[in-house]
C-alpha positions in Angstrom: -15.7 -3.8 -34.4 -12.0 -3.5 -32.6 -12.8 -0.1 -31.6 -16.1 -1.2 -29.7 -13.9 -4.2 -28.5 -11.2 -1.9 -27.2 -13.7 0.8 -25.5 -15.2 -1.8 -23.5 -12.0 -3.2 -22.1 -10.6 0.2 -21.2 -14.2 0.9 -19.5 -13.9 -2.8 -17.9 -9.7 -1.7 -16.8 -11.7 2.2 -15.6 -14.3 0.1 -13.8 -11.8 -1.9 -12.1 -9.2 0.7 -10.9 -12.1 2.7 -10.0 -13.5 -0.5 -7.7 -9.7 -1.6 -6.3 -10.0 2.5 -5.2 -13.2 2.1 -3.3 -12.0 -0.5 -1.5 -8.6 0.5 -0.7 -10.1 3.6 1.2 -11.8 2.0 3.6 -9.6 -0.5 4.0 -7.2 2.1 5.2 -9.6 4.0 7.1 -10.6 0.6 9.1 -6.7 0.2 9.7 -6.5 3.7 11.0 -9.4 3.3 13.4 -7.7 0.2 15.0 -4.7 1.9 14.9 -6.0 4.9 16.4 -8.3 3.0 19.1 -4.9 0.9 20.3 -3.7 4.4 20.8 -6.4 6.3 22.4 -6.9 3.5 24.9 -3.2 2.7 25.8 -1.7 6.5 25.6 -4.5 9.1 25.0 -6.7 8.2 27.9 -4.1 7.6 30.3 -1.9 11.0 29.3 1.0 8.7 29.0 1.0 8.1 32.5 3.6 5.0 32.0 1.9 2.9 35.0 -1.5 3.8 33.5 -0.5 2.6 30.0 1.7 -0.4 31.0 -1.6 -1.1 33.0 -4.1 -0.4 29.9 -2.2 -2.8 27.5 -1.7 -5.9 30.0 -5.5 -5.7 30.0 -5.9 -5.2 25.8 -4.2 -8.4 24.3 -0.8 -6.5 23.8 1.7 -9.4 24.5 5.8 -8.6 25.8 8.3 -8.0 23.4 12.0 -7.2 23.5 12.0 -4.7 20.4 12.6 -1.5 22.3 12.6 2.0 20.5 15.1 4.8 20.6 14.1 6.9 23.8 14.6 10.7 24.1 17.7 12.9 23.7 18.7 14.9 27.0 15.7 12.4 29.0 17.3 10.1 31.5 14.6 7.0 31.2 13.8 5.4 34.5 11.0 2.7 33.6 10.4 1.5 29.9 7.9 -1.5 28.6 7.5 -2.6 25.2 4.2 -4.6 23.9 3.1 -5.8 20.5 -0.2 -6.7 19.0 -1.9 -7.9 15.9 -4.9 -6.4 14.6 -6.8 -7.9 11.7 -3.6 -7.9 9.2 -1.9 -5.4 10.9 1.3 -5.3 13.6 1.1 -2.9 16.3 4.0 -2.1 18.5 3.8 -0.2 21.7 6.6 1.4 23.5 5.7 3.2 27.0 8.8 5.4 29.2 9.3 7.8 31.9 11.8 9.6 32.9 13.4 12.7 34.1 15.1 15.7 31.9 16.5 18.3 33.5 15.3 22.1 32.4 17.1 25.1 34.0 18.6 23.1 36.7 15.2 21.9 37.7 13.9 18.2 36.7 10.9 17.4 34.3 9.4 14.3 34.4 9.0 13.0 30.7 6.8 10.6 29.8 6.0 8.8 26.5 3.9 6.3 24.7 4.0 5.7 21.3 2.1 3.1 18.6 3.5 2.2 15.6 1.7 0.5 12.9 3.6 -1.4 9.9 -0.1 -0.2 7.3 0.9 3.4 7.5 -2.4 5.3 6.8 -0.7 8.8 8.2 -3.3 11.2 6.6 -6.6 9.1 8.4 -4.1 9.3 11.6 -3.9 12.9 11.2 -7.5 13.3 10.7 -8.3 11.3 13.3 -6.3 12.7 16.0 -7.3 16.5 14.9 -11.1 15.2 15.4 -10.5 13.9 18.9 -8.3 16.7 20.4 -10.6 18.6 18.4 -8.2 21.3 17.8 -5.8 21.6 15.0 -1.6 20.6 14.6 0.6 23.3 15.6 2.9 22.2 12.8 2.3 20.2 10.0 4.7 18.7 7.1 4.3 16.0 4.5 5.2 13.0 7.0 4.6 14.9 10.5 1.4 16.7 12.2 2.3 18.0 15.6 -0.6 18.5 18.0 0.6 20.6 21.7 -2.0 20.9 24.3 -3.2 20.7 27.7 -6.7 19.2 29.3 -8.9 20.8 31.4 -12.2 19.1 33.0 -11.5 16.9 29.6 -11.7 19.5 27.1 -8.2 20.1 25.0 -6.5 23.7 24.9 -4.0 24.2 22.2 -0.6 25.4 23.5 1.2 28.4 21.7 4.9 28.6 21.3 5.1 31.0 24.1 2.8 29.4 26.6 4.9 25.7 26.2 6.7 26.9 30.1 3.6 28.1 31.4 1.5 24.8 30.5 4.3 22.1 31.3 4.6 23.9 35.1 0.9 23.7 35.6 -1.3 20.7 35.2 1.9 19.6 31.9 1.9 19.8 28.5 1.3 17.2 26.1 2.7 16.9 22.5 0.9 14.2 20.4 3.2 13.5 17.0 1.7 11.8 14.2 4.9 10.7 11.7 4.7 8.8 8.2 8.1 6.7 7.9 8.0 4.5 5.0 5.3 2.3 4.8 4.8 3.2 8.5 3.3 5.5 10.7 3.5 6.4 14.6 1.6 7.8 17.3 3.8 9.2 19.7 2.1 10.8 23.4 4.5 12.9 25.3 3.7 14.4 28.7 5.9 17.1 30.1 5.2 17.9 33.5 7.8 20.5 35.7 
């Protein structure tokens, strides 16, 4: 009688991990979609144009903040704006630059936008970043996926290691980084433009 007893509370305990699983997935994959969508509509549809995406979030419930984020190395910022936003349980922060870097004595405007999420979920990120660019990442490790491209007519061209000149003196070239930090995970646009 104890075995029987003890079989049916480990099948009870499988049962319920297996249940807290299911649910965890697309509670993650719900948080990634919001997370991505905040992104897409603030940074990806506007290429990180910082008047664009300062525009995009005043009209999508992102509220001031003064949390600012580190900006580039070498890039001399000349506007910056930083937003927050809660979606269902999760925090959203939004940080939008531009500025000027200076590339073989010529100046490159610079441009970023970048969403961070306090939920993490950097794999559905990933996955859903590949899916819209529709191409793969350039360089991927266990907390980064790096995604370098320009747009044409609306359709996404990756960008090889020796083409990066070539695309950021022509229409620019844009670098979308996905990063896991922690419990965290960013979105981070950048648009290079000679």
């Amino acid at each position: 009688m104890r075995i029987k007893e003890t079989r049916v509370t480990l099948l009870r305990m499988t049962l319920a991990a297996a249940a807290a699983t299911a649910l965890a997935a697309p509670a993650a994959a719900a948080t990634a979609d919001d997370t991505f969508n905040a992104f897409k509509l603030v940074c990806g549809d506007t290429h990180a144009d910082y008047a664009a995406a300062v525009t995009a979030a005043g009209k999508n419930s992102w509220k001031q903040t003064n949390v600012m984020a580190d900006t580039m190395k070498g890039v001399t910022v000349l506007e910056k704006a930083a937003r927050t936003r809660s979606v269902n349980d999760q925090t959203l922060m939004l940080f939008v630059t531009r500025g000027t870097a200076k590339a073989g004595g010529a100046d490159v405007g610079v441009s970023t936008c970048t969403v961070q999420t306090d939920r993490g979920a950097f794999p559905e990120l990933t996955a859903l970043t590949q899916a819209w660019l529709g191409l793969p990442a350039a360089v991927t490790t266990d907390t980064t996926a790096t995604f370098r491209f320009t747009e044409d007519g609306g359709v996404h061209k990756a960008v090889g290691p020796s083409d990066l000149d070539a695309a950021a003196a022509g229409a620019g070239m844009d670098i979308i980084t996905v990063r896991r930090d922690g419990a965290n995970a960013t979105l981070d646009f950048v648009k290079i433009k000679k």
